[in-house]
VOTITI-868056 format. One line per field, with one value per residue: residue number from 1; residue in one letter; x, y, z of N, C-alpha, C in turn. Coordinates in nm, 3 decimals, decimal comma. Layout:
N
i c(NUM / ...)
aa c(a / ...)
nx c(X / ...)
ny c(Y / ...)
nz c(Z / ...)
cax c(X / ...)
cay c(Y / ...)
caz c(Z / ...)
cx c(X / ...)
cy c(Y / ...)
cz c(Z / ...)
***
This chain:
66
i c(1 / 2 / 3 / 4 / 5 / 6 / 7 / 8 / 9 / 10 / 11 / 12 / 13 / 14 / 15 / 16 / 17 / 18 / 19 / 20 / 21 / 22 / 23 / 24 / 25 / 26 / 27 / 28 / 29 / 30 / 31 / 32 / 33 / 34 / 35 / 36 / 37 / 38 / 39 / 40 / 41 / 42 / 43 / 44 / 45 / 46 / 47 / 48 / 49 / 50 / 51 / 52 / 53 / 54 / 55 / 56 / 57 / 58 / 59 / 60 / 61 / 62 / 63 / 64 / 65 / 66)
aa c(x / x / x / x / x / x / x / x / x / x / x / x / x / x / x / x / x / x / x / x / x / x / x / x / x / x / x / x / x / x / x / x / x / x / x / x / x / x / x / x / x / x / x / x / x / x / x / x / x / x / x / x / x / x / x / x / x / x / x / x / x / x / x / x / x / x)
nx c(6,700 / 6,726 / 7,083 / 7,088 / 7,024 / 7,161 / 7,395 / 7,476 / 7,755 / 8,035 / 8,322 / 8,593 / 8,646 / 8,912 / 8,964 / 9,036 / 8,913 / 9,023 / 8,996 / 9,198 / 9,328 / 9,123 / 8,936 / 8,583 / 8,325 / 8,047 / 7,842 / 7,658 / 7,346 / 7,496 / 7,713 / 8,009 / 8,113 / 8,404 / 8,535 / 8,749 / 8,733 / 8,794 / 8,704 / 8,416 / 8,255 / 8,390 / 8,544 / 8,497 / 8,522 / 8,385 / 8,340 / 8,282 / 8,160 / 8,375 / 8,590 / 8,596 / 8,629 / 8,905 / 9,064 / 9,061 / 9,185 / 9,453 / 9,486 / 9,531 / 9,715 / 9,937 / 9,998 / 9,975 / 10,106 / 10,386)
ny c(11,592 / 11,252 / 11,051 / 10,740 / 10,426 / 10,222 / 10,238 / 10,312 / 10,110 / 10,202 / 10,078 / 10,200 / 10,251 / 10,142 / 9,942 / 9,581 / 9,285 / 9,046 / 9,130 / 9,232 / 9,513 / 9,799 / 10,074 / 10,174 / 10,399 / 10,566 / 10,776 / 11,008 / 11,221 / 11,362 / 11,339 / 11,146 / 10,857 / 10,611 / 10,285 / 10,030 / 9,744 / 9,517 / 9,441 / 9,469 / 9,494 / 9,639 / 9,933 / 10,287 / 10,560 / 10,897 / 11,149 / 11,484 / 11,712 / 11,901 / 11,852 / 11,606 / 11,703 / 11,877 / 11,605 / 11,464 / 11,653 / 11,677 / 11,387 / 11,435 / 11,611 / 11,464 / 11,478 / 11,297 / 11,073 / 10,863)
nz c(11,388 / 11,420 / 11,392 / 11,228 / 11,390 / 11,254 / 11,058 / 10,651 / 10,545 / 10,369 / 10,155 / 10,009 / 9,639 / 9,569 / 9,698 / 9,717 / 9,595 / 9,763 / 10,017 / 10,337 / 10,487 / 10,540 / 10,563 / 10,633 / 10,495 / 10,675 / 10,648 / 10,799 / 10,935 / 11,143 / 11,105 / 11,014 / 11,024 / 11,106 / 11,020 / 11,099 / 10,864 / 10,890 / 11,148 / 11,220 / 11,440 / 11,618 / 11,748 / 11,685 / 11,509 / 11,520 / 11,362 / 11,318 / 11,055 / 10,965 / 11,151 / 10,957 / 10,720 / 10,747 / 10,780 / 10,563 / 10,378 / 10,513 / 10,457 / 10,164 / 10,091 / 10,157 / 10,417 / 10,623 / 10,546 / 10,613)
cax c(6,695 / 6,850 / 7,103 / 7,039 / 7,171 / 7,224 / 7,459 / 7,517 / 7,861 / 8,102 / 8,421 / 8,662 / 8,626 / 8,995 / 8,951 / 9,032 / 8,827 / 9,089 / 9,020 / 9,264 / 9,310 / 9,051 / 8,841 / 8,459 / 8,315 / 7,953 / 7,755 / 7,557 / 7,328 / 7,559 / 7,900 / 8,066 / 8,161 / 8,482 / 8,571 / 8,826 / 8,670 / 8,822 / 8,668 / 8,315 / 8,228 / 8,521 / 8,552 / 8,424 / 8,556 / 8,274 / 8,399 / 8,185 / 8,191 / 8,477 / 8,712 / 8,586 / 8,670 / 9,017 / 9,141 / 9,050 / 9,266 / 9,546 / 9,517 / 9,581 / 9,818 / 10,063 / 10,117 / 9,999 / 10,232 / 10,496)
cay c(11,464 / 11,143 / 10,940 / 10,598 / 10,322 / 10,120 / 10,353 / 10,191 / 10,142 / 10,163 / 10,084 / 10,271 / 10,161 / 10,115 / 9,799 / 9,447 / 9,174 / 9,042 / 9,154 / 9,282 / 9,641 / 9,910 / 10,170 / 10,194 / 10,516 / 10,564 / 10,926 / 11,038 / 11,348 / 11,496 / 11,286 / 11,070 / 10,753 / 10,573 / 10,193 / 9,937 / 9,672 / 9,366 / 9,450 / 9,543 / 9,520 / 9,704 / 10,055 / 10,338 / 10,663 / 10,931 / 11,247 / 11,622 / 11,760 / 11,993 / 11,749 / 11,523 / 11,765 / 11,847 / 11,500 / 11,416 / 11,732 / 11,606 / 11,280 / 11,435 / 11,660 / 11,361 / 11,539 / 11,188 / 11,036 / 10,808)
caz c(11,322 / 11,506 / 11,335 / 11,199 / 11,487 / 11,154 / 10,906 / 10,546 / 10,568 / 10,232 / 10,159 / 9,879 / 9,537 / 9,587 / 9,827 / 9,689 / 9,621 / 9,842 / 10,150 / 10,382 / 10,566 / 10,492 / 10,642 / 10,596 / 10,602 / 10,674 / 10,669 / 10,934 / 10,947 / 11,172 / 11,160 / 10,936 / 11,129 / 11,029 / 11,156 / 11,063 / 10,780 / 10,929 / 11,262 / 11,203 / 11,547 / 11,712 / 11,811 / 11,562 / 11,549 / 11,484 / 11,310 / 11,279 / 10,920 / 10,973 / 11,111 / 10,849 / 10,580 / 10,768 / 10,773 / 10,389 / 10,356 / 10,506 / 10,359 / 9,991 / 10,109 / 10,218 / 10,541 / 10,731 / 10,546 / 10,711)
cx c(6,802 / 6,959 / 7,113 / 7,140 / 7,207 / 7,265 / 7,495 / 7,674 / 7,951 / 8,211 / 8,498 / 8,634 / 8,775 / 9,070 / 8,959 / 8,929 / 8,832 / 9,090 / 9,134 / 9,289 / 9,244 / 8,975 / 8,714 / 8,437 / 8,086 / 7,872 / 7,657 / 7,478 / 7,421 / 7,767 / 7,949 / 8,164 / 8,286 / 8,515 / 8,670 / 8,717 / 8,661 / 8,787 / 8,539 / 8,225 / 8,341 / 8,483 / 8,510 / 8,436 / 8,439 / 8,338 / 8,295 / 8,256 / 8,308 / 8,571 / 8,725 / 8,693 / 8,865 / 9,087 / 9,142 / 9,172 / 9,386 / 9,611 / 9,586 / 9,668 / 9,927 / 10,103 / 10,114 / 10,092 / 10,369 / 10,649)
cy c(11,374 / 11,078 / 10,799 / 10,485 / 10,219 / 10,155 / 10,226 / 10,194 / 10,072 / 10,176 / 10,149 / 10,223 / 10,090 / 9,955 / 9,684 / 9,418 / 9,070 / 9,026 / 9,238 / 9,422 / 9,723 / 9,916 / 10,133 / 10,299 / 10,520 / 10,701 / 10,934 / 11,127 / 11,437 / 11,492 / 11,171 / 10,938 / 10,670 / 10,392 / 10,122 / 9,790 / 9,526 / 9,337 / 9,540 / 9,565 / 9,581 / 9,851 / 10,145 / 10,519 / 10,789 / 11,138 / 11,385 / 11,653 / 11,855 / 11,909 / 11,629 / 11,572 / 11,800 / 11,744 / 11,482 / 11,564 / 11,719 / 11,479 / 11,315 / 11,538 / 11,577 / 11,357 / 11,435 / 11,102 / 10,919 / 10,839)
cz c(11,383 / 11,340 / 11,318 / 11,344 / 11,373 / 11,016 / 10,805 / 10,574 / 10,469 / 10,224 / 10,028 / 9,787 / 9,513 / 9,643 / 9,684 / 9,663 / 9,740 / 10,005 / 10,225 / 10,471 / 10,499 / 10,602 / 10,614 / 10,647 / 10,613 / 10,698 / 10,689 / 10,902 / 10,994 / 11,245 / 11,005 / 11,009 / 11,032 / 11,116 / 11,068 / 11,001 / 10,878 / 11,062 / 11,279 / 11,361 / 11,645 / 11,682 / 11,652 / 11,593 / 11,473 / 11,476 / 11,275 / 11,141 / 10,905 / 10,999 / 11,037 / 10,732 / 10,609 / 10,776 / 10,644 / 10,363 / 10,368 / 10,469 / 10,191 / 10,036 / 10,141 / 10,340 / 10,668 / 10,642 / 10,613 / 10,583)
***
């Protein structure tokens, strides 16, 4: 099964009304694509379900963090 060349693509429920910096994530059959909101035509990083699930992991762990 291909995936869509035109993923829905949703942002947190977290996000403003506002505007400003956020992700969008969009799920693939066989990826989970991630891009920058405020740059919907810019670059688009395209993630397999494993290092999907490892990054959300380290997100609630703190360990990206600054």
């Amino acid at each position: 099964m291909k995936d869509s060349p035109h993923p829905t693509w949703r942002k947190s429920s977290y996000t403003s009304q506002e505007g400003g910096t956020c992700v969008e994530l969009a799920s693939l059959n066989t990826t989970t694509d991630i891009r920058d909101s405020t740059d919907p035509d810019g670059p688009v990083l395209h993630l397999g379900r494993d290092a999907m699930t490892e990054l959300l992991n380290r997100i609630k762990t703190g360990e990206l963090d600054r």
